[in-house]
N, C-alpha and C positions, 0 to 999 in steps of 0.2 A: 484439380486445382483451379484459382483463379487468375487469369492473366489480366492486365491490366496497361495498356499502352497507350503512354501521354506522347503528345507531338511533341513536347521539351515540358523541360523536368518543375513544374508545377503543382504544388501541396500535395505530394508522392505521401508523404504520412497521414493527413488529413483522409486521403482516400484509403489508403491499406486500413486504417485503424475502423474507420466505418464498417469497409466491407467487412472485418475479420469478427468485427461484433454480430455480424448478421449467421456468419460463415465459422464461427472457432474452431472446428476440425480439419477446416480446407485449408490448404496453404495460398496463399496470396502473396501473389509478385505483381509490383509497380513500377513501373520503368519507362523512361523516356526513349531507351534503347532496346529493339527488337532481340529476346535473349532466349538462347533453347531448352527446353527443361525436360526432368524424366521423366515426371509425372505426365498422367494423360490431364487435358483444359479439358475441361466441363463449363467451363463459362468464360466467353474473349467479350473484355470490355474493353475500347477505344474512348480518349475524353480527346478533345479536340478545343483547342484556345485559339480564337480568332483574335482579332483587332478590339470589338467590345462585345464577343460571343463568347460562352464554352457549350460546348456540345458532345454528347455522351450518347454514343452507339454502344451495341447488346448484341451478344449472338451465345444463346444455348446450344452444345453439341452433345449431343446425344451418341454414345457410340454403341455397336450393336454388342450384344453377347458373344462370349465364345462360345458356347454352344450354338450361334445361330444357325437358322435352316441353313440348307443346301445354297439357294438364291441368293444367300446372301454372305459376304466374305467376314470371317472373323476379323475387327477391327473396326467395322467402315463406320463412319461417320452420318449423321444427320445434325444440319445447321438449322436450327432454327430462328430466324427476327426478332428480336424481343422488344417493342416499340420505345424508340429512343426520345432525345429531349434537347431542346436548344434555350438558356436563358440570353439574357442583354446582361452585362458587368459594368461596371467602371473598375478598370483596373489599378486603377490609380490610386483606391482603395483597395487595399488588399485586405482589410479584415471583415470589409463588408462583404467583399468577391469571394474569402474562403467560406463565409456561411450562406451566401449564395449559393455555390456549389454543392456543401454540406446537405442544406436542405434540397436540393434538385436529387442527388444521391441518394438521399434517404428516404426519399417519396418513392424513387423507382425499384430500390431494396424493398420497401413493404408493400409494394406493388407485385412485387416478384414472389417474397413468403410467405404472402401474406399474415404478415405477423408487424408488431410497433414493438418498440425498442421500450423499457422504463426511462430512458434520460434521453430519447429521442435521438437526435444526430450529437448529441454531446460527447466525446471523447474525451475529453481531457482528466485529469485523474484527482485534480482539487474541483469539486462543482460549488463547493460553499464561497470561495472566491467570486466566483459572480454575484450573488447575492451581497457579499459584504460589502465590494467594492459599490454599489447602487446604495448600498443604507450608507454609506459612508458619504456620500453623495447629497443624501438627502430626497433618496425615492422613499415613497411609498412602499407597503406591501403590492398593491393593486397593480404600480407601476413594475413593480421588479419579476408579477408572477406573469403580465403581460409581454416582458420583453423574454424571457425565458420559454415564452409560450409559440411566441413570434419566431425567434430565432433559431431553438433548439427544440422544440416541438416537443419538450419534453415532456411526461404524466403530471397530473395534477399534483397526486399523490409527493413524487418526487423535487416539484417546488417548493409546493410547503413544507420538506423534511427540509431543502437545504435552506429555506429562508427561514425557520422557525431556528435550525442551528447556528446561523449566521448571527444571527438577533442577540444569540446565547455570548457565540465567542465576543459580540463585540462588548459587550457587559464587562466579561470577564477579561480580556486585553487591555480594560481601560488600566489596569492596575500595571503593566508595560510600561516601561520610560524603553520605546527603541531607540533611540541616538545615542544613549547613555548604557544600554543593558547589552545584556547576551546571555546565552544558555550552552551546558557543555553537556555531550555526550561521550561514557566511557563505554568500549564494546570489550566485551570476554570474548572469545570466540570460540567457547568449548561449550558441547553435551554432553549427556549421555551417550545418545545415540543420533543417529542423523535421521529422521521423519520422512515418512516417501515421497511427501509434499513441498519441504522444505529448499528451499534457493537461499539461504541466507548464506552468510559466511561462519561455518561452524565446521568444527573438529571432534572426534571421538576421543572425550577425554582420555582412554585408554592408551590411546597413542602417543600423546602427549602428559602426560602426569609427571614425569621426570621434568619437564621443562618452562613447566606455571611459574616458577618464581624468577628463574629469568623472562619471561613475557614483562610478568609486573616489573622487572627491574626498567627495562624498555619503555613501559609504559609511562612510570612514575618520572621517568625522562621528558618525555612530553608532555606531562602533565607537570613539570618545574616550564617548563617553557609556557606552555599556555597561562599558567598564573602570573609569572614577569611580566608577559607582552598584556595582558590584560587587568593589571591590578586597578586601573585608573577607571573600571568599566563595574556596574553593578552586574555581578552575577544573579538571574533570574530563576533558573530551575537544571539541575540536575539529574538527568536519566543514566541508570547505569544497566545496559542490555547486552543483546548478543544475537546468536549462543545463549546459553545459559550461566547467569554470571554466579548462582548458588552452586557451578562444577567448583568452583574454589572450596578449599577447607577453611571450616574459622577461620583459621590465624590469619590465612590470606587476604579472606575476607577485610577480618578486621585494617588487617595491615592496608591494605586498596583505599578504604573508609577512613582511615586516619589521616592517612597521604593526602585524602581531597580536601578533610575539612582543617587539618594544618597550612594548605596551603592556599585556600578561598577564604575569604570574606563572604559568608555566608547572611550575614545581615541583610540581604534583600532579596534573599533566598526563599520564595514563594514556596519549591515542592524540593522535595528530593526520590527520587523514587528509584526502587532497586526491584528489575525484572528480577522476582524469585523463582520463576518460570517453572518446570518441569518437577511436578510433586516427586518423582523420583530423585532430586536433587536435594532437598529439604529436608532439613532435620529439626528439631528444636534446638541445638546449640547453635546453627547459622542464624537462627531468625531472631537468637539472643544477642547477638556482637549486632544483627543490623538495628535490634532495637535498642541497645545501650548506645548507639552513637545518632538515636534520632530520625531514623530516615523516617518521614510522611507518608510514604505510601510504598505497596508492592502489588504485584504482582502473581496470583497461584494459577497456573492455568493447565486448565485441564482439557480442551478444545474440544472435548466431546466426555459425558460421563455412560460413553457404551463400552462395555471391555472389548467387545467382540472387536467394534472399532479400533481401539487404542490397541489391541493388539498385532489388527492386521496394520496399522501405519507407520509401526513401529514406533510408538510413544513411550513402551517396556514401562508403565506405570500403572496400580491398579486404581479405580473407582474408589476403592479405599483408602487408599496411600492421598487423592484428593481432599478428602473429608479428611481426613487426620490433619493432614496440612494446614487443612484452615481455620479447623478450631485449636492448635496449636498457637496460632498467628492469633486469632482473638484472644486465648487466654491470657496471652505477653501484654496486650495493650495495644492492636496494628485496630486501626480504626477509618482506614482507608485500604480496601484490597483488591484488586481488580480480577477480573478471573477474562481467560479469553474463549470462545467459544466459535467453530468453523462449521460454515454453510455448506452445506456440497462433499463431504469427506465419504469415500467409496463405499457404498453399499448403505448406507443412513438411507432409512427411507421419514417420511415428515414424522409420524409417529414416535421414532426414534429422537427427534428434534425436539419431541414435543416432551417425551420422558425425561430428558437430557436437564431442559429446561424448569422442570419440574423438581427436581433435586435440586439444581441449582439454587432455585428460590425458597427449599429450605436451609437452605445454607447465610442467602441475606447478604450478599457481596453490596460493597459499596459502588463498583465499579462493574460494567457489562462491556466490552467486548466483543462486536459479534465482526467476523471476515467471511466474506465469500471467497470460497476453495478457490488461490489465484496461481495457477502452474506456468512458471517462470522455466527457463530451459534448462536450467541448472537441478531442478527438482529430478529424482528418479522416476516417480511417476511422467513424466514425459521426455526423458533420456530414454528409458525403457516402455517405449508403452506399450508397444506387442505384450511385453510379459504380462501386461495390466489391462491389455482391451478388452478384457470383460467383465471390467468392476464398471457398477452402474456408479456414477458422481453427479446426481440431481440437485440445483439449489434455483430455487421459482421465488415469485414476490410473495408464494404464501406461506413460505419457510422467513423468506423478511420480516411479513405481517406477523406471523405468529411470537416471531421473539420480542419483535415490538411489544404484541400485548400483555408480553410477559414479564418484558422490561418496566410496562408502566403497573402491573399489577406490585413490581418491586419498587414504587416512589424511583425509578431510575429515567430522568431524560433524557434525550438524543443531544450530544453537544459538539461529535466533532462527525465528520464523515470525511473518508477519500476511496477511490478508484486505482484498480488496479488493472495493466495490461493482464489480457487471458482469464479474468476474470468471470467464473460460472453464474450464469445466468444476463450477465451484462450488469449485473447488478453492484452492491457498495461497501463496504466498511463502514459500521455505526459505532461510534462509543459512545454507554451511557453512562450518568452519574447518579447519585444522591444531588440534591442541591446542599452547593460548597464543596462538592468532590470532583471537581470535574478536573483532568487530568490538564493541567497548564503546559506542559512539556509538548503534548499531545496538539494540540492546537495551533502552537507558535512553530511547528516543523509542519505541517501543512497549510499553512497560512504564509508562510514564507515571509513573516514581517523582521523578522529578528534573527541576525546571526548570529549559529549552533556553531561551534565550536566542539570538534570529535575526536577523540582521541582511540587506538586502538588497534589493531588489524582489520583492514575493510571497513574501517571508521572514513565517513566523506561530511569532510567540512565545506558548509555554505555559509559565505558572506553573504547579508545581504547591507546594499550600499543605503545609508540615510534619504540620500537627496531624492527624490523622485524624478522620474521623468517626466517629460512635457504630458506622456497621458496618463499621468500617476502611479504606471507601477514603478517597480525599484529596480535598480540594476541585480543580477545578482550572479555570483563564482564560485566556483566548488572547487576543493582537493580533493586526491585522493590517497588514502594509506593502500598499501601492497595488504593483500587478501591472504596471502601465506602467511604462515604466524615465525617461522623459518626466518624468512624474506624480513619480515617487519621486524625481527629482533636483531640479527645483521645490518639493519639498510634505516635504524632510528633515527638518525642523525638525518638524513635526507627526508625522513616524513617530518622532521621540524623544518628542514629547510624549506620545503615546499609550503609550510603555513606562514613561513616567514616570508616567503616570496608573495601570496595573497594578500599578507596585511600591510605591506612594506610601507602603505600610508596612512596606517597608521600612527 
């Protein structure tokens, strides 16, 4: 492990999240407070805050084998120096002082693995937000690739993806009224099955099947509430996800479908998009009730077209059951389909990425997709990973590069990107489009300009407030819905109260 020991408790996340991008196997503790741990330290960092210094001492310990020789005791220790670092601060700045840091940090990390990071010392998990917020400003390119260069040392490569996307969204956001709009999000929270990868909030339809239409009874609950408190507000885009929300039957289906657009004003309703998600979900009569009631876009995603793969991650879906799916959805008339596809999924080696890819692009999706494999703790793969440490999970920038050049051999551009903690290779989330497909819902919840309104089990509503602050970004508030689907049908009445408690000025 990594210890990590501030004199008082000082950008403790700014530091853990660097090192652990350098380090994602090792565990990393930050603390102001001297704490004991079971693991053996492999590396004691000290950061040290003077008056207008911070200063970062290093020590490698090397401990000996258990088999060591005779002369030597099982356990012992060698310390090593590892040459430390002093900058000057104003602390009084504090956003100048944490990328001070940041960068002193990440010089002495790539000093130490000799290796550079793709987004440099950047952490944070929206990186197109800088960019927009500089065009918005009225910087240049030149200007925006220079302060991004300066500050967060990031790859070339990786500036012009988030400035060329940033350029994209703000085109596309002009058609936004935020003082006036908002967007809703409905979650299912049933699969198939649960994915070994998978942290979302999702149930095995199985165990639940008896009890889907009391859910939607609950749901269409707060979904009469969200429409009264909001009628005076132009509805902008509609996502309906999950889980998988094709585990409903038609009738369901339709029934969920009805209930929205009976009780929205859809007239300024830019997208409506229903994750169809999981081919093993999918039938031709579901994608008939979503197309007789209009939805814009969906959803088929196959995150990988290896069976071997889909078999070991448990996806229980064939290569084939993909393909049918989605020339089932062409024959209806879906003329916007997204398909999603995962970087790094165990035992994929880049060849695999590249066949994957390859079928894909006879298929012609309006919508690409791509995620670097991001294992959250709630995922089996890392609850269990004894059981799993010996599945290789590789994703490099030329598993990135390559879907790129495949994205653009499909007329499909880069239009949104975000970042995820534990994210493989340190790398990003790209979605591409067709020009005129580019996913609106997708953009305005990582861009944080407008608030999503969510409805659901383990649905998290963000306000975000009009007014700016003095440095122009926005205030912004979350609720949350109870994750049990149990809990959330008992306890509905309080996931309103709590939206009504966020918007009370409204």
């Amino acid at each position: 492990m990594i210890e990590v020991l501030l004199n008082k408790p000082e950008f403790e996340y700014d530091i853990h999240s660097l090192i652990k991008a350098f380090f994602p196997e090792q565990y990393v503790g930050v603390s102001a407070e001297k704490k004991e741990y079971d693991e053996k330290i492999d590396i004691r960092m000290q950061v040290n805050y003077g008056e207008d210094t911070i200063q970062i001492t290093w020590q490698e310990i090397v401990h000996a084998n258990e088999d060591a020789q005779a002369n030597e005791k099982p356990g012992q220790e060698e310390v090593k120096e590892i040459p430390g670092e002093t900058i000057q601060v104003d602390f009084s700045d504090r956003v100048r002082t944490k990328n001070q840091l940041k960068q002193m940090l990440y010089r002495m990390l790539c000093d130490y693995t000799k290796r550079t990071l793709p987004w440099g010392n950047l952490t944070g998990i929206r990186p197109t937000k800088i960019p927009m917020k500089l065009l918005e400003e009225g910087k240049s390119r030149e200007e925006i690739y220079r302060y991004m260069k300066d500050t967060y040392l990031a790859s070339d490569e990786k500036i012009e993806l988030a400035t060329d996307i940033a350029e994209r969204e703000n085109a596309i956001l002009k058609k936004i009224d935020y003082d006036n709009g908002y967007s809703l999000y409905i979650g299912i929270p049933f699969c198939p099955t649960t994915c070994l990868y998978c942290s979302f909030t999702s149930y095995p339809l199985v165990s639940w099947k008896n009890r889907v239409d009391a859910y939607l009874d609950a749901l269409e609950k707060e979904i009469d509430y969200t429409a009264a408190k909001f009628y005076h507000k132009h509805l902008n885009s509609i996502y309906i996800g999950g889980g998988t929300p094709t585990t409903l039957e038609p009738y369901q289906l339709d029934r969920l479908i009805r209930k929205i657009k009976c009780s929205f004003d859809l007239s300024d309703c830019l997208e409506f998009t229903v994750e169809a998600g999981r081919p093993d979900s999918i039938t031709g009569e579901k994608l008939e009730v979503l197309r007789k009631w209009g939805i814009t876009r969906i959803s088929i995603n196959p995150q990988t077209m290896q069976q071997r793969t889909l078999d070991l991650i448990g996806r229980r879906h064939s290569v084939e059951q993909t393909v049918e799916s989605f020339k089932i959805a062409r024959e209806l008339g879906f003329d916007d389909i997204n398909m999603d596809l995962i970087m790094g999924l165990p035992e994929e080696s880049l060849e695999d990425v590249r066949d994957t890819l390859e079928q894909i692009m006879q298929l012609k999706p309006d919508n690409l997709t791509v995620h670097s494999l991001a294992l959250k703790r709630a995922a089996r793969l890392n609850m269990f990973k004894e059981d799993y440490k010996d599945y290789k999970m590789v994703n490099t920038q030329e598993h990135m590069d390559l879907t790129a050049s495949y994205a653009k051999k499909m007329d499909l551009f880069p239009y949104y990107l975000y970042r995820q903690k534990g994210m493989a290779g340190n790398l990003e989330n790209v979605g591409y489009a067709k020009e005129g497909k580019a996913g609106v819902y997708n953009i305005l919840i990582m861009e944080e300009k407008q608030t999503i309104v969510a409805c659901g089990a383990g649905a998290s509503t963000k306000r975000v407030w009009t007014n700016p602050n003095p440095d122009g970004t926005h205030r912004i508030e979350r609720c949350e819905n109870v994750k049990d689907v149990a809990q959330y049908i008992a306890r509905i009445d309080e996931m309103i109260q709590r939206k009504q408690q966020l918007f009370s000025e409204e």
